[in-house]
LOVO-817113 format. One line per 3 residues: number of its first residue (from 1); their letters; for each residue z, x, y of N, C-alpha, C, O, CB. Coordinates in steps of 0.1 Angstrom, whole numbers, plus 5000, padded with zeros to 4 digits. Each point is the difference from the previous one (the first is absolute). Glycine has a CB too. Layout:
N
NUM	A	Z X Y Z X Y Z X Y Z X Y Z X Y  ...
% end
This chain:
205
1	XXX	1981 4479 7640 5000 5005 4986 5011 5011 4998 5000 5010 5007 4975 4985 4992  5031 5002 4994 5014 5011 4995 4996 5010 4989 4999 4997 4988 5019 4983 5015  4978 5033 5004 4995 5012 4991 5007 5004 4990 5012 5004 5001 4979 5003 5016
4	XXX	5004 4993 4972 5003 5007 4983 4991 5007 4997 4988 4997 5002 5022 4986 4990  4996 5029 4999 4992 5006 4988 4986 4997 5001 4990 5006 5005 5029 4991 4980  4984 4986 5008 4988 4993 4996 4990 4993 5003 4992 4993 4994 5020 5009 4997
7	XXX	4990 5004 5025 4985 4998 5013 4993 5005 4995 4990 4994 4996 5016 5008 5024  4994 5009 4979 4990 5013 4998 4991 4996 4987 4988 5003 5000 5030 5016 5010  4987 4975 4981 4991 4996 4985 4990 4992 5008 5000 4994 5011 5019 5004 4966
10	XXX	4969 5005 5009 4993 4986 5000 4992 4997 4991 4988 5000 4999 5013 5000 5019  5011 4997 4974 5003 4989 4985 4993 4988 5005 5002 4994 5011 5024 5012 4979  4965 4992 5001 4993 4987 4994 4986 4996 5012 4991 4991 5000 5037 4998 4988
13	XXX	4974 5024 5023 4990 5000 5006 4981 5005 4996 4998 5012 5000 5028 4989 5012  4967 4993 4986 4984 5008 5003 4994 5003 5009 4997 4995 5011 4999 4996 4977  5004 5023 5006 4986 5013 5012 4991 5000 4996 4999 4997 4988 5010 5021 5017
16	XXX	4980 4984 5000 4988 5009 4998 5000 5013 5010 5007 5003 5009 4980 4976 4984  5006 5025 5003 4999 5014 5002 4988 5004 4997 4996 5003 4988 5025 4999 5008  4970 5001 5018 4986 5007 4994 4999 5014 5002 5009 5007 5005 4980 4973 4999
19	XXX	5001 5023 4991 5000 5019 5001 5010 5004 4992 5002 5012 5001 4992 4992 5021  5014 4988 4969 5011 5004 4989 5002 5009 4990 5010 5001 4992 4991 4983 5013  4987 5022 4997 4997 5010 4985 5007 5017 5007 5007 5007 4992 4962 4976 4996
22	XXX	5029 5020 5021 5005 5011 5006 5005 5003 5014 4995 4994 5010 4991 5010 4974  5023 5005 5017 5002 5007 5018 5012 4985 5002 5009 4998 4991 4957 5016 5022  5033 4979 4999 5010 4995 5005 5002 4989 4993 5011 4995 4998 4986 5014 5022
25	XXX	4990 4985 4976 5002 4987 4996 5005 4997 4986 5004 4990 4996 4979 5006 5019  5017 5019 4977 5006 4998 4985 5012 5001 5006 5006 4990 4999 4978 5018 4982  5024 5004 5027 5009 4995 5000 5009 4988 5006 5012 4997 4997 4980 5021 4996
28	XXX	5002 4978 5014 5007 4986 5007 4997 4990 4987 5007 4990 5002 4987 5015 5026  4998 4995 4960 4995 4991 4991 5018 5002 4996 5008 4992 5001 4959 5010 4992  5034 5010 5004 5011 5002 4987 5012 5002 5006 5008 5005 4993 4978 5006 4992
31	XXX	5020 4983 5032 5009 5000 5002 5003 4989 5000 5011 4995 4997 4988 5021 5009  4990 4977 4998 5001 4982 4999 5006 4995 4986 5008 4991 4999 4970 5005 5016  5017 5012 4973 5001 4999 4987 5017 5003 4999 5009 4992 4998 4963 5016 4995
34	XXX	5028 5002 5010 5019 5006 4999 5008 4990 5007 5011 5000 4994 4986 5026 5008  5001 4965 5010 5007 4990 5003 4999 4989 4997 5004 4991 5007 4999 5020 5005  4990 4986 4975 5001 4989 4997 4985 4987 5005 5001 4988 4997 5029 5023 5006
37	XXX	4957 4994 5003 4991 4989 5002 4992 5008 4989 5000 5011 4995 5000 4977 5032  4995 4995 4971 4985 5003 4990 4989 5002 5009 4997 4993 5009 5009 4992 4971  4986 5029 5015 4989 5007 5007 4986 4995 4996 4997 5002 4988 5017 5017 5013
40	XXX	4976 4975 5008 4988 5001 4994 4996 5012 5008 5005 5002 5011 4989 4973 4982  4997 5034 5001 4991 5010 5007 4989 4999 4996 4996 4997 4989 5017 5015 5014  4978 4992 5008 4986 5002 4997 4996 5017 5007 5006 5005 5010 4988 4964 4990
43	XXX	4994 5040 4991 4995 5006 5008 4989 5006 4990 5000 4998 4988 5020 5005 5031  4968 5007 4992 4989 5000 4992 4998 5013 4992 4990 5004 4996 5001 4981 5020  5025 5021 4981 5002 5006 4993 5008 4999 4986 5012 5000 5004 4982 5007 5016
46	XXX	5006 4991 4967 5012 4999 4989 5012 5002 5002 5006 5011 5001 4981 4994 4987  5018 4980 5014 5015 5004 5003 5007 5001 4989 4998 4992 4991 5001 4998 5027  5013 5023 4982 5007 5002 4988 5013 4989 5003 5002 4996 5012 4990 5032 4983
49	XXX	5016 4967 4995 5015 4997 4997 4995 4988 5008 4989 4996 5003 5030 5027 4995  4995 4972 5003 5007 4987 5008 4998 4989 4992 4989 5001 4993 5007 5006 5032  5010 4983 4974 5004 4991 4994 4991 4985 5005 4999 4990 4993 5024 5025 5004
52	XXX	4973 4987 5012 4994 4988 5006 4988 4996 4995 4998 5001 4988 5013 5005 5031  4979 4988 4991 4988 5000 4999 4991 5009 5007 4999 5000 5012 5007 4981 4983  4986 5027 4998 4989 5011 5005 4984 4998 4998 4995 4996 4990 5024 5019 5003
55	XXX	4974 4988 5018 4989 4999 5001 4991 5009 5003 4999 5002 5012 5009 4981 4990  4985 5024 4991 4996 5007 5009 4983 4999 5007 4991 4996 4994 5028 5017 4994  4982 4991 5026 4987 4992 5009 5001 5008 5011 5008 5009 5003 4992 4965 4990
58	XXX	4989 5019 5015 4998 5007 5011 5000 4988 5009 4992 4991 4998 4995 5031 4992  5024 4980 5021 5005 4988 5008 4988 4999 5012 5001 4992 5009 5028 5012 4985  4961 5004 5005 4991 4995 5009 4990 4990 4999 4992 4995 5009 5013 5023 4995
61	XXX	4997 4979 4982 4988 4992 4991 5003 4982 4998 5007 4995 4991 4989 5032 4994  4999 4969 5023 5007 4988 5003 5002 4988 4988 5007 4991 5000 4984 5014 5025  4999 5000 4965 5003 4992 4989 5009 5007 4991 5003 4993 4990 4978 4997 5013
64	XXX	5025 5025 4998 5010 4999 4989 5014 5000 5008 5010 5000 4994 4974 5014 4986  5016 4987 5035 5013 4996 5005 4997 4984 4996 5007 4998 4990 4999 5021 5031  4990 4975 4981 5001 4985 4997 5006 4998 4986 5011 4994 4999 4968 5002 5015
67	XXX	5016 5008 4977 5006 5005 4986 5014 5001 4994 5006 4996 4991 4977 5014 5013  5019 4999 5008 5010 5006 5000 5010 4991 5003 5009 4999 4991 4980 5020 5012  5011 4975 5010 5011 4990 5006 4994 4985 4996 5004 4990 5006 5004 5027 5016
70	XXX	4983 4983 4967 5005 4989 4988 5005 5001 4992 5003 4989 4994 4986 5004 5009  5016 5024 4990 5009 5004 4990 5010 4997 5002 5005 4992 4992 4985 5022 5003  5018 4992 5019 5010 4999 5003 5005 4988 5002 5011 4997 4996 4985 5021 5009
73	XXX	4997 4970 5003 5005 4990 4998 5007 4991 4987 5011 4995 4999 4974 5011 5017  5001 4994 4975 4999 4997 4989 5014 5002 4986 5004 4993 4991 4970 5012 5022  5031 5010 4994 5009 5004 4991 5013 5001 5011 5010 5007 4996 4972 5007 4983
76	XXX	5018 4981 5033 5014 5002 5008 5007 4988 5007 5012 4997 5004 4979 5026 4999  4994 4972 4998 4996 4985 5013 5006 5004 5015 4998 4992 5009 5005 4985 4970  5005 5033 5023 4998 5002 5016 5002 5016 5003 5000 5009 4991 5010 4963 5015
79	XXX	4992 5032 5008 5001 5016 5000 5008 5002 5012 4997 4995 5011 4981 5011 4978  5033 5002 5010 5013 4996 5006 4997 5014 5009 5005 5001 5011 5015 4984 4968  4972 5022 5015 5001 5016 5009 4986 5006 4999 4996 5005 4989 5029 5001 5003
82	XXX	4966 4996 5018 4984 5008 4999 5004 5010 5008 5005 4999 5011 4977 4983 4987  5014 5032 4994 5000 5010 5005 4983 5008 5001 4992 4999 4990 5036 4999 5001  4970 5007 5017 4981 5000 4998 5002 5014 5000 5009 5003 5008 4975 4976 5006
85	XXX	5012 5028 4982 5006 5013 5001 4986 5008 4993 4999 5012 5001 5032 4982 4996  4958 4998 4998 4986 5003 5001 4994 5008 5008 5002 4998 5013 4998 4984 4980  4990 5031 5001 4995 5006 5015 4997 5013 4999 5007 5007 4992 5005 4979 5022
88	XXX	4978 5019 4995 4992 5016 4995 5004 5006 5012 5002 4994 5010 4975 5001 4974  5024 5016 5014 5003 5015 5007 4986 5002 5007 4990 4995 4994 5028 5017 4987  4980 4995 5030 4992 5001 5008 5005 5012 5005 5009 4999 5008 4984 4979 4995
91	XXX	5001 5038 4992 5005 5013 5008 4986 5006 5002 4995 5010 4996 5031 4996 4994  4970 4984 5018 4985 5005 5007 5002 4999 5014 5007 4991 5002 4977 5000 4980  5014 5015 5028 4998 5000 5015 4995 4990 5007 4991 4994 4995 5007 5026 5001
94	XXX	5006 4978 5013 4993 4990 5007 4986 5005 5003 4992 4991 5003 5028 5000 5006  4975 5026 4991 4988 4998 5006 4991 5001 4989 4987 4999 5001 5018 5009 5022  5002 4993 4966 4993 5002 4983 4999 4985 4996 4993 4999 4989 5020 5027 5002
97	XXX	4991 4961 5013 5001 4995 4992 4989 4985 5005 4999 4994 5010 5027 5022 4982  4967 4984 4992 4986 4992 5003 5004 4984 5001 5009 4994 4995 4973 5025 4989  5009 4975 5024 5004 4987 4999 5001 4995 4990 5008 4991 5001 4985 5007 5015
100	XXX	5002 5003 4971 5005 4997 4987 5013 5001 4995 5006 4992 4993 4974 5015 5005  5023 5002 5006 5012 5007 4998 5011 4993 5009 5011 4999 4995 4977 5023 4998  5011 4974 5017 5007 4995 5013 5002 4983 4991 5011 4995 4998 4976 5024 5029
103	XXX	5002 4978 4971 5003 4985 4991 5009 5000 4987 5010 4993 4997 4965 5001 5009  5020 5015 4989 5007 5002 4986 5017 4999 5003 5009 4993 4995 4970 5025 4996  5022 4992 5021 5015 5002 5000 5010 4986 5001 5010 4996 4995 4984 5028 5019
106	XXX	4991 4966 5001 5009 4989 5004 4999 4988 4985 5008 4992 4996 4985 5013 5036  5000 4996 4966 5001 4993 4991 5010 5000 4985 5003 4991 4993 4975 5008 5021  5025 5014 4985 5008 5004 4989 5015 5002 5005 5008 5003 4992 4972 5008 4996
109	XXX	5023 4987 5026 5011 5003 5006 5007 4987 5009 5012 4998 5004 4978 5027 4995  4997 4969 5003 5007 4988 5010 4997 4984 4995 5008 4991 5000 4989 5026 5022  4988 4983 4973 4989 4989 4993 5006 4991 4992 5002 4987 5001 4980 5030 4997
112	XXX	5024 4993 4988 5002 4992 4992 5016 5003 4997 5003 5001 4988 4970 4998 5005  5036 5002 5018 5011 4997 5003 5001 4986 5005 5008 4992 4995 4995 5030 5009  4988 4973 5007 5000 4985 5006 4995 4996 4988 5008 4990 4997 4988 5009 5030
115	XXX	4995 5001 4963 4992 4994 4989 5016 4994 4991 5005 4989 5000 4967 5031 5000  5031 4990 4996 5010 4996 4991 5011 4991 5009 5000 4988 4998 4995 5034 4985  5015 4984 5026 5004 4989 5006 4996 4986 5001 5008 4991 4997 4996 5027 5012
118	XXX	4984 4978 4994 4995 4986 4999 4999 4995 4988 5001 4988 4998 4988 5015 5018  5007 5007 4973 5000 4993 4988 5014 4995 4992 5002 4990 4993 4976 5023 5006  5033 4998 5004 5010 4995 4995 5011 4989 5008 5009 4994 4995 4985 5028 4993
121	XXX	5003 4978 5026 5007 4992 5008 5004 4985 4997 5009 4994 5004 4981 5022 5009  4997 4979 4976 5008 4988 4999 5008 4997 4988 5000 4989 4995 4985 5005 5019  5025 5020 4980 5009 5000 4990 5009 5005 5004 5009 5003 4993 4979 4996 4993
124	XXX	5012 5004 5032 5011 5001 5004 5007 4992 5008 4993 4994 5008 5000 5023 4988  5028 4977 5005 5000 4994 5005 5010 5008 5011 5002 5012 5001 4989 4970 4982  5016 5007 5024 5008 5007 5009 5013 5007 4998 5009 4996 4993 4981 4991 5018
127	XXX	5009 5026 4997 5013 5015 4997 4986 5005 4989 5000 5012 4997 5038 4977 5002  4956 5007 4997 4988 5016 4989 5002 5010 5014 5003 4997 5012 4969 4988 4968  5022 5029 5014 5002 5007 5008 4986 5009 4999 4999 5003 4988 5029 4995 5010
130	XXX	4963 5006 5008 4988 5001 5001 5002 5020 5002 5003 5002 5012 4989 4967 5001  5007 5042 4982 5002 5014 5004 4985 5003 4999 4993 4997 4990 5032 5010 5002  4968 5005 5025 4990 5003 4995 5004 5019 5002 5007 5006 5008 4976 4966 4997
133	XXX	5010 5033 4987 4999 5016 5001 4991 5009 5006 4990 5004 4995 5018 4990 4988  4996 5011 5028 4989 5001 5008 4997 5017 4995 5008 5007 4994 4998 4971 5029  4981 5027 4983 4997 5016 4994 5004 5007 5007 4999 4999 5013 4983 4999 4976
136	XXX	5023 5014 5005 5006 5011 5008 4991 5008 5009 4988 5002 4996 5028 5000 4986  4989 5004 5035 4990 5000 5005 4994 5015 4997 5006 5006 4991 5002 4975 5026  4983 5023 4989 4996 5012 4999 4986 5002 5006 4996 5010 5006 5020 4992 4975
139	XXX	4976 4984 5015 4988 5001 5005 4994 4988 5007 5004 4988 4996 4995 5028 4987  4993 4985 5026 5000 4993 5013 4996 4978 4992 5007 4990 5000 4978 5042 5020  5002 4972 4975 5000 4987 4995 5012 4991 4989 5000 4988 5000 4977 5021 5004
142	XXX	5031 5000 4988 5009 4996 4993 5015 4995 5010 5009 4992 5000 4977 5025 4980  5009 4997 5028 5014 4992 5010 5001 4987 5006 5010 4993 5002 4991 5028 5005  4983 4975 4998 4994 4989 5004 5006 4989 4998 5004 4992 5008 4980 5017 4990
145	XXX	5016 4992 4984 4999 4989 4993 5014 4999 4996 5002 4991 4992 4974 5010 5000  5035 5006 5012 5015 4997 4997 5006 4992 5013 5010 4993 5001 4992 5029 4983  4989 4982 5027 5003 4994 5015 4998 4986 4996 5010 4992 5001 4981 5026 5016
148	XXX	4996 4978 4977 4994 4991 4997 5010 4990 4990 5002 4988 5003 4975 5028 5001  5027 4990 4985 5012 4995 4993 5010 4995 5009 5005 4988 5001 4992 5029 4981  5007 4993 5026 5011 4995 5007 5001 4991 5010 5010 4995 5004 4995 5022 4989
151	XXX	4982 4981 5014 4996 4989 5007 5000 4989 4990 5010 4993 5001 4977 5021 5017  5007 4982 4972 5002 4992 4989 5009 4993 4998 5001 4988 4998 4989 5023 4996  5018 4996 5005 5017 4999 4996 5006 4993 5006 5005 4990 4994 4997 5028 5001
154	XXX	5000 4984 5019 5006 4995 5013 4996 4989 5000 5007 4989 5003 4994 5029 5008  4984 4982 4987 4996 4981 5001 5004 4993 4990 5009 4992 5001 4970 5010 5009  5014 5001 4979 5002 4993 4991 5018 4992 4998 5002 4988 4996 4975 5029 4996
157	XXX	5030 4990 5012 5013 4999 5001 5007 4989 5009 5012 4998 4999 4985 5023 4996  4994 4974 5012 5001 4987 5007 4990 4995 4999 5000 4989 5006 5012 5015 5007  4978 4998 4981 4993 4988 4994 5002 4995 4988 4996 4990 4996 4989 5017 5015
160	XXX	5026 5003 4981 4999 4993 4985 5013 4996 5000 5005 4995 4989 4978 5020 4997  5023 4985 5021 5020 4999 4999 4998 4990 4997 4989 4994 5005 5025 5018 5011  4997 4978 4973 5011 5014 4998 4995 5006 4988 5009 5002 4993 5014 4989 5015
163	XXX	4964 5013 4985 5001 5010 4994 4997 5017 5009 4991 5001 5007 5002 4980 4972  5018 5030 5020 5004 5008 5001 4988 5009 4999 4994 5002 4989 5028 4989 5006  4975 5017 5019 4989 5012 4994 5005 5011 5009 5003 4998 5012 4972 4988 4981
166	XXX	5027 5027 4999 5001 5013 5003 4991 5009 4996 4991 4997 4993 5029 4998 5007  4983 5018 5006 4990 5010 4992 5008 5012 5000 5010 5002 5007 4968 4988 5002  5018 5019 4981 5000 5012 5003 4996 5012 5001 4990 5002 4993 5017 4987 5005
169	XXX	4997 5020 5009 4988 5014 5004 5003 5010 4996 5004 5007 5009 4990 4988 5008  5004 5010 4970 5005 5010 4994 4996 5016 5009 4990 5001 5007 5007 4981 4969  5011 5025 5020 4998 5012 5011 4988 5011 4996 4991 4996 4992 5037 5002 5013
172	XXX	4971 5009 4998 4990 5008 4993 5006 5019 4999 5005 5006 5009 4972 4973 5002  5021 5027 4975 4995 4997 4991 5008 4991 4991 5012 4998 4999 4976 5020 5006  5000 4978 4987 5006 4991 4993 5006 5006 4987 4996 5011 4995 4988 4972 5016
175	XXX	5027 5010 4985 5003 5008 4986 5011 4994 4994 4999 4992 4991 4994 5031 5016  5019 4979 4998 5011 4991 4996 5002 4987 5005 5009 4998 5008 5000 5020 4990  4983 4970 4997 5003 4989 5008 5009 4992 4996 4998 4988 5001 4985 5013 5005
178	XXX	5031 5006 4989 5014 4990 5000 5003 4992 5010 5005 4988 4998 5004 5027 4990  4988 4995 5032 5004 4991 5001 4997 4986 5004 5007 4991 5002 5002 5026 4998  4971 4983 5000 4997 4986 5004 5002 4995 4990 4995 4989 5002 4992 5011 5013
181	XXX	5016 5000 4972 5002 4991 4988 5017 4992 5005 5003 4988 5000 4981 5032 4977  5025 4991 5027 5013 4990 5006 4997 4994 5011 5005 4989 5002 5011 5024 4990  4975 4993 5017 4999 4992 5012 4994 4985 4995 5003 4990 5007 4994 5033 5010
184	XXX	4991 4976 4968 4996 4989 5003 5012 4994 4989 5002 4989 5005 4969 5015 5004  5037 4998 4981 5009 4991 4997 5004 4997 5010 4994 4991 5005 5011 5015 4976  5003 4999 5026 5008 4994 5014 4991 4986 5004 5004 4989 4997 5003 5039 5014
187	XXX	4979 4976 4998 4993 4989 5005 4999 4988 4990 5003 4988 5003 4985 5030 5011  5008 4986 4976 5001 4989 4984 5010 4988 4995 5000 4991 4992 4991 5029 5002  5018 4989 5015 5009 4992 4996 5012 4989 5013 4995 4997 5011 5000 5025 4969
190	XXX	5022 4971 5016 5001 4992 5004 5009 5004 5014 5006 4992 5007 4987 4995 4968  5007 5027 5025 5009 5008 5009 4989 4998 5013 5003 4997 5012 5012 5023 4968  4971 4983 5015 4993 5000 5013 4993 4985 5004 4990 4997 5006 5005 5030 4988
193	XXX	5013 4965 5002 4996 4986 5003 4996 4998 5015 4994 4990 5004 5022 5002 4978  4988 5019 5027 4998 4996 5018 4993 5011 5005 5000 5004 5011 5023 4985 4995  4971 5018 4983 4989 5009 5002 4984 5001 5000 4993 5002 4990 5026 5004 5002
196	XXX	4976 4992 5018 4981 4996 4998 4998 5008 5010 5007 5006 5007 4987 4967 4987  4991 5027 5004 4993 5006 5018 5003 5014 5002 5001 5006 5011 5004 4971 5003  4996 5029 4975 5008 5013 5002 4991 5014 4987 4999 5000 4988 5030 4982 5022
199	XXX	4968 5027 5001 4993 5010 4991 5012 5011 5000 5006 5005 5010 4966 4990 4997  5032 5009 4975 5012 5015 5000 4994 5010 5001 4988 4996 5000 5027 4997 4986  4985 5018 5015 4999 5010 5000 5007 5008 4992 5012 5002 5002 4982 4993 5016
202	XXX	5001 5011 4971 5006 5007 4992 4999 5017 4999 4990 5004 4995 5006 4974 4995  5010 5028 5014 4997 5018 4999 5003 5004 4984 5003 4995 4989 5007 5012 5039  4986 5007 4980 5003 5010 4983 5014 5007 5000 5004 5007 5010 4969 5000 4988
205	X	5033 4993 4994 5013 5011 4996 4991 5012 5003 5005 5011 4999 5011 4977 4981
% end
């Protein structure tokens, strides 16, 4: 492949994007937007702006993800880029934190990450590119579950080839996430065509 400019776009491509309403995932929504793909997002908060299709829900709930990736179908018929970027904060302790709470996390952080993956997988074909967003560490079970991501990752990446799965691990604290928004255009796109199996690491300025 003979690099241009016009690697980096991705014109005429479709994302989704969950957790899109705020923090990393709005903006990775709206960089995808600036280069050119049409965005669906979902999240279980009101999402402002973007041009695409918006939903808002709670991706743990298996009938309105279902919903959801019959919308997208419906109005795109396939999905060239999933970014899961869905997922709750956990700044409770390991010795504070109740098995309720220990479920809650895995399930809002790892659960219905594989959930959606399966549901949208069969509107993806080969070179889609699969990004997941793993949680910044700080606390023992949250850290868990980005290990957990990133074990994910690695497999899935030879089990799904050739669609393309990366992740990334935003640094902590969180605040400016420009740069996993470039790191995931990068992955999104046709520059990182020989890129899978691979978790980034993103710090803070």
């Amino acid at each position: 492949m003979a690099l241009s400019p016009d690697g980096i776009l991705l014109t005429g491509r479709v994302a989704v994007v969950t957790g899109g309403a705020e923090g990393v995932g709005r903006v990775v929504a709206e960089a995808f937007e600036a280069f050119g793909a049409s965005v669906a997002v979902c999240d279980r908060v009101k999402i402002a702006g973007g041009q695409g299709l918006t939903m808002t829900l709670d991706v743990r709930d298996p009938m309105a993800a279902d919903v959801f990736a019959r919308a997208v179908e419906e109005r795109y018929g396939r999905v060239d880029i999933l970014v899961n970027s869905a997922g709750g904060a956990c700044d409770t302790r390991f010795a504070e934190t109740t098995a309720m709470g220990e479920r809650t996390v895995i399930e809002e952080n790892f659960a219905q990450l594989t959930a959606m993956i399966r549901r949208l997988l069969p509107l993806m074909r080969a070179g889609s590119s699969i990004i997941n967003i793993g949680a910044a560490p700080g606390f023992a079970i949250q850290a868990a579950m980005t290990a957990a991501v990133a074990g994910l990752t690695a497999s899935l990446a030879v089990e799904l080839a050739p669609i393309r799965v990366n992740a990334i691990a935003p640094g902590r604290p969180p605040g400016d996430f420009s740069g996993a928004a470039a790191v995931a255009v990068f992955l999104a796109g046709e520059m990182a065509r020989l890129v899978t199996g691979t978790t980034i690491h993103v710090g803070q300025e």
